[in-house]
N, C-alpha and C positions, 0 to 999 in steps of 0.2 A: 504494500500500500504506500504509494507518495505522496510526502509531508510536503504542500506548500500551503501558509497560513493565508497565503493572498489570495488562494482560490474561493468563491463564494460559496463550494460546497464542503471545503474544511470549517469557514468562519460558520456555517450554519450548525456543524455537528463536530469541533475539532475532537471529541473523547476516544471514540476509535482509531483515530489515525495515532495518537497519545499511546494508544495502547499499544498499538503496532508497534510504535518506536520504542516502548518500554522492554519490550520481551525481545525483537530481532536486529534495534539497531540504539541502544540508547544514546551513546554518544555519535550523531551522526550528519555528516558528510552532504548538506542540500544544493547542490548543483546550480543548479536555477538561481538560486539565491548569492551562491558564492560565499555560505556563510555554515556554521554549525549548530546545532539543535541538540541541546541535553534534556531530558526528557525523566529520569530518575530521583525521586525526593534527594537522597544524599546527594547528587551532585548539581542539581540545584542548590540546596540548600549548602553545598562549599561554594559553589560560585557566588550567593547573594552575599556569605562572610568573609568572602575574600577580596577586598574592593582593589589592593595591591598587587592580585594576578588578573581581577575580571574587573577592568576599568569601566566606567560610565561617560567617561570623555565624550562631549560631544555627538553623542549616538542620534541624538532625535536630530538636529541641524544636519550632520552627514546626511542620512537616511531618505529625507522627505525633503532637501534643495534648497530651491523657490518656495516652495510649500509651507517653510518653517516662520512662523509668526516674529520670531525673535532673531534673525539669524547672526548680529554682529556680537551675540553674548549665550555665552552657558544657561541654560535653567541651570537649576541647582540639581535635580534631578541626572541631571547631565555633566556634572563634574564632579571627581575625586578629590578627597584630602588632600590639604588642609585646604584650597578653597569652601569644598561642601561644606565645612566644617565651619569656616566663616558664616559662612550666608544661612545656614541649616539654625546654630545658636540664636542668631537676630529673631527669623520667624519666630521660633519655638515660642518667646512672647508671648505669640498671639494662640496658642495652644496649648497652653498648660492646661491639666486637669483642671485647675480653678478656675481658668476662665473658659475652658466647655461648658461645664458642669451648672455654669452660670446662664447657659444658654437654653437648658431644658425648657423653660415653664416658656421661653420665646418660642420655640420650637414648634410646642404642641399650640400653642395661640396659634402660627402659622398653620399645622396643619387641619386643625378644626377648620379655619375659616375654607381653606380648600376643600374640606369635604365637603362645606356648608356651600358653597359655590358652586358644587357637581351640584347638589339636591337629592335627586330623585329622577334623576333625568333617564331616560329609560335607555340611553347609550353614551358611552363618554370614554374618553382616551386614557387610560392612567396615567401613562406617562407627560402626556402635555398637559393635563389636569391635577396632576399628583405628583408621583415619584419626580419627573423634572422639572416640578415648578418650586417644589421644597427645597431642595438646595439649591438652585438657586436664589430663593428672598434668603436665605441663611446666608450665605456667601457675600452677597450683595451687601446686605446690609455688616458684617465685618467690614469689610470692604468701606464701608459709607456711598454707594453707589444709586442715584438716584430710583427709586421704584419703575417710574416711567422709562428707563432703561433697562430692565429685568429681561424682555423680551429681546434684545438684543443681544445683552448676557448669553442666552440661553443658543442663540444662532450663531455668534462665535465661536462658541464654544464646540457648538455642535461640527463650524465649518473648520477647527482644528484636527476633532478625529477623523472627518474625512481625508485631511491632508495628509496624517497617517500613513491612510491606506494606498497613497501613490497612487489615487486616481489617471487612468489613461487619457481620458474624456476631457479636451481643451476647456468644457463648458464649465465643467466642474474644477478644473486645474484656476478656471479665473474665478469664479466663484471666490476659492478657497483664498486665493489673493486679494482680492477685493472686500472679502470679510474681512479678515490678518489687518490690513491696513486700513481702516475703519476700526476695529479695538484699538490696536496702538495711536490712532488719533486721538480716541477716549481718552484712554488712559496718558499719554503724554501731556493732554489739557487738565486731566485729574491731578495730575502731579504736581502741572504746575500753579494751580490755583489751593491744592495742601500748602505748598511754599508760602502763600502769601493770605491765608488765610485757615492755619491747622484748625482738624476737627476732632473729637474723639472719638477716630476710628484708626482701622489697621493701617489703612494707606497712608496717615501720617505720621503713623510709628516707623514706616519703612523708610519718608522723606525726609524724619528727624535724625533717620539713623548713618543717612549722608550725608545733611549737613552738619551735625555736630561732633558724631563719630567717625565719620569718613568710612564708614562699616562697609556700605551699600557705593557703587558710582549710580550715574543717572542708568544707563540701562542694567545695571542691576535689579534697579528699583523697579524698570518696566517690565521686566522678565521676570521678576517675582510676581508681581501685581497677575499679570494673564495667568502663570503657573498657578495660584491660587485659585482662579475665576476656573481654572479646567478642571483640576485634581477636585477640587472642591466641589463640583457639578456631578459630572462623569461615575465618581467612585459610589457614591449613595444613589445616585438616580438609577444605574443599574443594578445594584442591590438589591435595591427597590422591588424592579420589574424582574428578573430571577428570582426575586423570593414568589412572587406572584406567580410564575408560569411552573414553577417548580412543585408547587402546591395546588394546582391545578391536575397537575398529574399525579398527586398525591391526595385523592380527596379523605382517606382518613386524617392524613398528618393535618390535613386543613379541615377538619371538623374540631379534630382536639387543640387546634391554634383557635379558636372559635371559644372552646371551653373554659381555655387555660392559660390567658395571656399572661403568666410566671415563665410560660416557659421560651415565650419570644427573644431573649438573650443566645440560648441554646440555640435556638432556631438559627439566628444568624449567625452567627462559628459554623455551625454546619453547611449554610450555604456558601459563606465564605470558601469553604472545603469545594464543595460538590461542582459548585458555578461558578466563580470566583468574577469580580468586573474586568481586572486586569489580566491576562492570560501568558504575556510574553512582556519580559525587560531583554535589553539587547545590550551586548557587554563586547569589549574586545581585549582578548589576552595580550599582557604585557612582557611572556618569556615564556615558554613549553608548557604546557600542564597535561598529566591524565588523569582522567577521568574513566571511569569502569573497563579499564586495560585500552583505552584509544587514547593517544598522545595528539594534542591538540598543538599545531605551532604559535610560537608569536605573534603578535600583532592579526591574529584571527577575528572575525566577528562572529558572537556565538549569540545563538538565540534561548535563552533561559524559557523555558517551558514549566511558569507556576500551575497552568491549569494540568500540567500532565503531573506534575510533582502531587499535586493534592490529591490525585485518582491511583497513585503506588499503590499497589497491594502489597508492596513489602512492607511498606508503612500501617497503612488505615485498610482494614477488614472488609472485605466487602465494596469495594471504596466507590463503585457506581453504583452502588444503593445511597438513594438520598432516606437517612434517619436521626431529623433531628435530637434523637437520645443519645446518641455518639457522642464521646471527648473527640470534638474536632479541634481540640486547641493548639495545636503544632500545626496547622496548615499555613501556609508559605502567601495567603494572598497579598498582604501587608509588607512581603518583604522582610526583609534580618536586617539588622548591625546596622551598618551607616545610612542604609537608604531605606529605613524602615519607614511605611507613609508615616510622614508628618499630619496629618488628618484621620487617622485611624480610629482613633477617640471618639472624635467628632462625628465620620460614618456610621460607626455602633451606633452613638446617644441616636441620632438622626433617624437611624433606621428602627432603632428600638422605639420612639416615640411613635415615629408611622405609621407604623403596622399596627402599637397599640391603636391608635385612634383611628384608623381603618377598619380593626376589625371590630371595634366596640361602637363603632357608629353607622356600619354600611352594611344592607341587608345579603341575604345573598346573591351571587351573581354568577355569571355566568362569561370565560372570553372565550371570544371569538377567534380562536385557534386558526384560521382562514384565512385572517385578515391580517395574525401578527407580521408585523414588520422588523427583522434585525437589523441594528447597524452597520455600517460596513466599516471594519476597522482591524487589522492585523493584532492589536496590542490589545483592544478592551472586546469586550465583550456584552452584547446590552441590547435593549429593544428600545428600536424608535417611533413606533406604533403598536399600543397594546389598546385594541377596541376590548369594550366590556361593556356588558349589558344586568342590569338589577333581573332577579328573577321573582315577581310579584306573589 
């Protein structure tokens, strides 16, 4: 079976082809790509702790061109020690546990009012009605980002992962440019009007943090600002909808999430496991390594495979059985060590709020399996159309 994640019929079903590569080729050899695929928990999980053999340099700018929203500077995401190390300390700020944790009782006001917005309506999109419109007002609003620009937010964002995917399609390649440059106009004007007017929000913690510490330069500051606005979107909205289509195909496990919202924590660890948003981080070796008896050279570009790491049967039991009773607490979606998301926290609380108030306010229902629409994106994974209907 051949591994290519750009195909749309891997992105729709990567798990068996995950498998394929787990049992006949783990550490291996993608032609097409010019690049390597480790596919086994353990050696994923040495490459996410190894950030001194499996560099992050740069991966998204190479990768995606023209395409890249930021291309004169690193995301953080995208550079190694001690830069990461710089830039990764400033944020963290804006994410401590205490200042998550502070965000809850905002959270669920947000989500109530979006459920109270669906109604009753006898068909509705989760994802543009729900799952992706919650974090983004969350985000937004750290951020201090107008409301009336939310929906903007949200098609940025959107026209990021498509850039990802290395769209062929000139329509779409402009598209993805012409979004990119339309955020960065935002945000270059949000920046500069934090300078001459701070507000108490995140964006001028990050502006105070280059002019008084010299922490951040100006496009530091830009490329942090968008990495938030994506990571921040992207990671919970398809949670979101993975927990939703997961559970659909699980109608006991979604009678007893119905019964027993104690146990919607559990719930999400295990989908984190089973579906994860993120599927692939992409690394390039900086001297030899092997990995399960295959010697990988230098300066390689290898593609981390978490969503096949989290389905090891050498690890987790059964591991394409989705059962939220599982310790799925070792699953790899989050990343290890240096580049562990910095938003992790914030996803759980997010997603733990939503689903509370989702299932404790919304009768039952019924999707439309027909109609769902996936993303197209090599690295995440997520639905961009999820119709659903109330069943009376």
């Amino acid at each position: 079976m051949d591994y290519n994640p750009a195909l749309p019929e891997v992105q729709a079903n990567p798990y068996p082809y995950y498998a394929a590569l787990r049992r006949d080729n783990p550490v291996a050899w993608l032609e097409p790509l010019r690049c390597w695929a480790v596919s086994r928990y353990d050696d994923v999980d040495y490459a996410l702790r190894n950030p001194e053999i499996f560099s992050s340099a740069r991966w998204l700018g190479q990768s995606i061109g023209d395409l890249s929203p930021a291309p004169e500077v690193s995301w953080m995401i995208e550079t190694d020690p001690p830069d990461h190390s710089r830039l990764r300390k400033l944020v963290n700020k804006g994410f401590t546990p205490r200042m998550v944790s502070r965000l809850g009782p905002r959270i669920r006001a947000i989500a109530r009012q979006l459920l109270a917005d669906v109604g009753v309506q006898p068909e509705f999109d989760f994802v543009r009605d729900f799952s992706g419109a919650l974090p983004v007002i969350v985000i937004a609003e750290m951020l201090g980002v107008e409301p009336e620009r939310r929906l903007d937010f949200k098609r940025w964002s959107d026209n990021v992962v498509l850039g990802t995917s290395r769209p062929t399609d000139e329509a779409a390649r402009a598209e993805v440019r012409a979004s990119n440059t339309e955020m960065r106009a935002y945000f270059q004007q949000a920046i500069a009007d934090r300078r001459k007017a701070p507000r108490e929000d995140l964006l001028t913690a990050l502006v105070q943090a280059e002019e008084e510490r010299q922490t951040l330069t100006s496009n530091e500051v830009l490329a942090m600002a968008m990495l938030i606005l994506l990571a921040g979107n992207e990671t919970t909205m398809n949670l979101l909808s993975n927990t939703v289509l997961a559970l659909e195909a699980h109608p006991a496990e979604l009678a007893q999430i119905r019964r027993e919202r104690g146990v919607i924590p559990q719930l999400i660890e295990e989908m984190l496991r089973y579906d994860p948003p993120v599927q692939i981080v992409f690394r390039r070796t900086t001297c030899a390594v092997e990995l399960s008896g295959q010697s990988i050279p230098p300066n390689s570009v290898v593609f981390v495979l978490i969503g096949s790491a989290n389905r090891d049967e050498r690890k987790f039991a059964e591991p394409d059985r989705f059962d939220p009773s599982r310790d799925a607490s070792e699953h790899l979606a989050f990343g290890f060590g240096t580049h562990f998301c910095l938003g992790a926290q914030l996803a759980r609380l997010e997603a733990k709020v939503a689903l509370e108030e989702f299932f404790e306010s919304s009768p039952p229902y019924a999707v439309k399996l027909d109609r769902v629409e996936r993303i197209r994106s090599v690295i995440l994974r997520g639905v961009k159309y999820l119709p659903m209907r109330y069943i009376s």
